[in-house]
C-alpha positions in Angstrom: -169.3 -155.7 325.9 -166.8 -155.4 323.1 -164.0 -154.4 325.9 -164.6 -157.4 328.0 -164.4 -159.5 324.7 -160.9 -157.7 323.8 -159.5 -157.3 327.1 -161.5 -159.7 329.7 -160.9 -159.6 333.6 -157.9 -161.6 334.7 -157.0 -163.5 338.5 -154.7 -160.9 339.5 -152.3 -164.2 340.7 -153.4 -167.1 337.6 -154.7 -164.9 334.8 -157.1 -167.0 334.0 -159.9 -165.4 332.9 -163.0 -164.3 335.2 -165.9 -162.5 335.9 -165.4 -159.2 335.7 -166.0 -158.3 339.5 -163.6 -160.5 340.6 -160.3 -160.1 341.7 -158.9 -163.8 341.7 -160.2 -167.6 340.0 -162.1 -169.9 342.7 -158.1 -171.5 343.1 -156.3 -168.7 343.6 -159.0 -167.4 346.0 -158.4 -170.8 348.1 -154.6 -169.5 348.9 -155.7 -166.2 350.2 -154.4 -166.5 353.8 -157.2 -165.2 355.9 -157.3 -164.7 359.6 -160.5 -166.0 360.8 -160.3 -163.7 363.9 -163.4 -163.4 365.8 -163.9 -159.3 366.5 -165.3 -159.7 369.4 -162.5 -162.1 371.3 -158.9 -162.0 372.1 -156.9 -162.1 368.8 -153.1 -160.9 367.4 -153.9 -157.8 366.3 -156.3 -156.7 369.6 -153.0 -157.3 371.2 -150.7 -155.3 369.1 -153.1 -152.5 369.0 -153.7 -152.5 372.8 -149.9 -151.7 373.4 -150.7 -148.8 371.5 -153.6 -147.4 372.5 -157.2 -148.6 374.5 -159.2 -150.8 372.2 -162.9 -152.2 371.8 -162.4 -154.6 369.6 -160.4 -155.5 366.4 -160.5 -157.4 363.3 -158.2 -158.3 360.2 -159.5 -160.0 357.1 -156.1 -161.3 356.1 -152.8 -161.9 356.3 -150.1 -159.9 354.8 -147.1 -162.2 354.7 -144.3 -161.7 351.9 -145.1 -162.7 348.3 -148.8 -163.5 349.3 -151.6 -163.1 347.7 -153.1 -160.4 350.1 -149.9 -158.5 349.1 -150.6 -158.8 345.9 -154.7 -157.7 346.3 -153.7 -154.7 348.5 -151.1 -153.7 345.6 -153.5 -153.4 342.7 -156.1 -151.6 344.9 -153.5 -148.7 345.8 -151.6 -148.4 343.1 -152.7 -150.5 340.1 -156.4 -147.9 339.7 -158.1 -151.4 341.1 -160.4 -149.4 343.2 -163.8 -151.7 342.6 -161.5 -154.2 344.9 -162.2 -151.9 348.1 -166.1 -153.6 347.4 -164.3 -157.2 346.8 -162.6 -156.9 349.9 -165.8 -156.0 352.1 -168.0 -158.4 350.5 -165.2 -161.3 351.5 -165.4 -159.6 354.4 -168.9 -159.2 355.2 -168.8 -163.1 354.9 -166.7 -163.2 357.9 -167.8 -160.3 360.3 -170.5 -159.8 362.7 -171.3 -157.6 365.1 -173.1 -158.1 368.2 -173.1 -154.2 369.2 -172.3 -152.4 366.2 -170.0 -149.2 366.4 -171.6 -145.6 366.1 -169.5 -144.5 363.1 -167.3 -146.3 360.6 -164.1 -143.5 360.1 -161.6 -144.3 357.2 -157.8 -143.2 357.9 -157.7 -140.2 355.5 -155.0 -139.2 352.4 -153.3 -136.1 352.4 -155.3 -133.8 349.5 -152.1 -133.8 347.4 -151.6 -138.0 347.8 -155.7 -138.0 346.6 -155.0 -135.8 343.8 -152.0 -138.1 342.9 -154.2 -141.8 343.0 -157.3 -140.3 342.0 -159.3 -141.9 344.8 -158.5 -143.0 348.5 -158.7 -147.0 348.6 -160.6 -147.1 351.8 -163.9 -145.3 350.6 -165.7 -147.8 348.5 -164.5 -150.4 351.1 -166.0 -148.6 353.5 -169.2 -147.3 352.3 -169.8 -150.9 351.0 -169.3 -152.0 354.6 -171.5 -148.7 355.6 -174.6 -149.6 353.3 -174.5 -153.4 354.0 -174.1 -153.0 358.5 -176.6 -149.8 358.4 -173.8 -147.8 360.1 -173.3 -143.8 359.6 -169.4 -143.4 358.1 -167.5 -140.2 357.6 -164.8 -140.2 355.2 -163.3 -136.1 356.5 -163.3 -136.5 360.6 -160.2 -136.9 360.6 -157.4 -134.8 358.5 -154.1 -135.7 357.2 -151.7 -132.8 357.9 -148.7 -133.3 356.1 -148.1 -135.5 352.8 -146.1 -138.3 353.2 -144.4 -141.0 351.1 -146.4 -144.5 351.6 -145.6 -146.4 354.6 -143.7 -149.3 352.6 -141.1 -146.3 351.5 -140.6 -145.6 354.6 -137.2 -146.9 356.8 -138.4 -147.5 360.5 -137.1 -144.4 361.7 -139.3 -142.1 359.6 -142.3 -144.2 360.4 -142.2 -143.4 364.2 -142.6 -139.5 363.1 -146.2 -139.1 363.4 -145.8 -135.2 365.4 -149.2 -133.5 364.4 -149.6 -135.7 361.5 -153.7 -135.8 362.0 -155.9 -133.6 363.3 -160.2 -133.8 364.6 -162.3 -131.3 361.9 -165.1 -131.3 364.4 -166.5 -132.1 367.9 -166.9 -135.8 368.8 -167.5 -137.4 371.9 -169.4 -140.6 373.7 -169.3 -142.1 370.3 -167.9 -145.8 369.1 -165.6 -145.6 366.6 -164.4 -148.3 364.1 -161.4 -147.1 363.0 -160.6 -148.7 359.0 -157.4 -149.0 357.6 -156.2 -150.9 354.4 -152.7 -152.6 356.2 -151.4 -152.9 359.8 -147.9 -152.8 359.9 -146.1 -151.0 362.7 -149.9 -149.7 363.9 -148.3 -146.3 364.1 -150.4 -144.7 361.9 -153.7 -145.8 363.4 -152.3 -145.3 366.9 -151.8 -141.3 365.8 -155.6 -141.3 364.5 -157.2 -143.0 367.6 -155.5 -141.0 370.3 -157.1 -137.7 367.8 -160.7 -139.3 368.5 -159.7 -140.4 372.2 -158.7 -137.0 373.0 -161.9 -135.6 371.6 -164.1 -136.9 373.9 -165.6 -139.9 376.0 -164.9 -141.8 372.6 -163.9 -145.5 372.3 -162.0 -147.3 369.4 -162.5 -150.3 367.5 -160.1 -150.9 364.5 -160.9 -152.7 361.3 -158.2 -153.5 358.6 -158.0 -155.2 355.5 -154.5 -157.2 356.2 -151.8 -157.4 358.9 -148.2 -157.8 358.8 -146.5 -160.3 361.1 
């Protein structure tokens, strides 16, 4: 009580003071571009993702334009320690989703041990075990392994971000199950590409992909 007194929860865009399981003020939450997809119909990133690979279904919360506020969000959760907003970002997003079949198994896109070690946490878990306990759906957070450490994805120049050789590998048997595939940011949908054709290759499987934000 005497920390929230000396350093109260701030809108990660305003400052103003909040509550302290916020992210941003009731204004600032008002700019936050979101897609308003419907998972189960035709939308932008179904289509990107179908160039890539054969897909269910697909959903995006937000956008994640230049100097937005979903940039912002997605900043402090990976590298500002903000990992209670992984929960933030599936309760706005339990507002939003439905599912009219729901997937077998919700399957986060893993961090290389070291990269874990480094950040202290992966910034997909608590987003999806949030999403996990609220849907009733089995997830596994170690299906799928990350082979070689890497530097993040907005390091990388476009060349190095096509080099995905062996970068994930299946830990165990799957097959004839529906997997939602979660990620935090779809950029070039290289790296979810690699991990779906892992779980296609296992077995009579079928994707679905979930991810926080998009880039056009």
């Amino acid at each position: 009580m005497i920390l929230d007194v000396l350093f109260p929860n701030r809108c990660i865009h305003c400052n103003r003071i909040i509550d302290g399981n916020l992210l941003v003020c009731n204004l600032c939450f008002e700019q936050i571009h979101f897609t308003h997809f419907d998972y189960h119909s035709e939308n932008n990133l179904k289509e990107k993702c179908k160039l890539l690979f054969p897909v269910e279904n697909a959903f995006s919360l937000m956008q994640f334009e230049k100097e937005n506020l979903s940039r912002k969000i997605i900043h402090e959760l990976k590298y500002k320690s903000r990992e209670n907003a992984g929960k933030v970002l599936a309760e706005w997003l339990i507002d939003s989703l439905e599912f009219k079949g729901k997937p077998d198994l919700l399957v986060s896109v893993p961090l290389h041990p070291k990269k874990l070690k480094e950040r202290g946490y992966n910034q997909l878990h608590l987003f999806t075990e949030t999403l996990s306990k609220f849907y009733k759906i089995p997830f596994s957070h170690d299906l799928i392994k990350r082979n070689h450490y890497s530097k993040a994805q907005a390091l990388k120049d476009k060349q190095h971000r096509l080099e995905t050789l062996n970068t994930f590998s299946i830990t165990r048997p799957i097959s004839n199950q529906h997997i939602l595939l979660i990620d935090d940011v779809f950029t070039t949908g290289n790296t979810l590409a690699t991990v779906a054709w892992e779980i296609l290759k296992a077995g009579q499987n079928k994707i679905s992909v979930l991810v926080m934000a998009m880039d056009e």
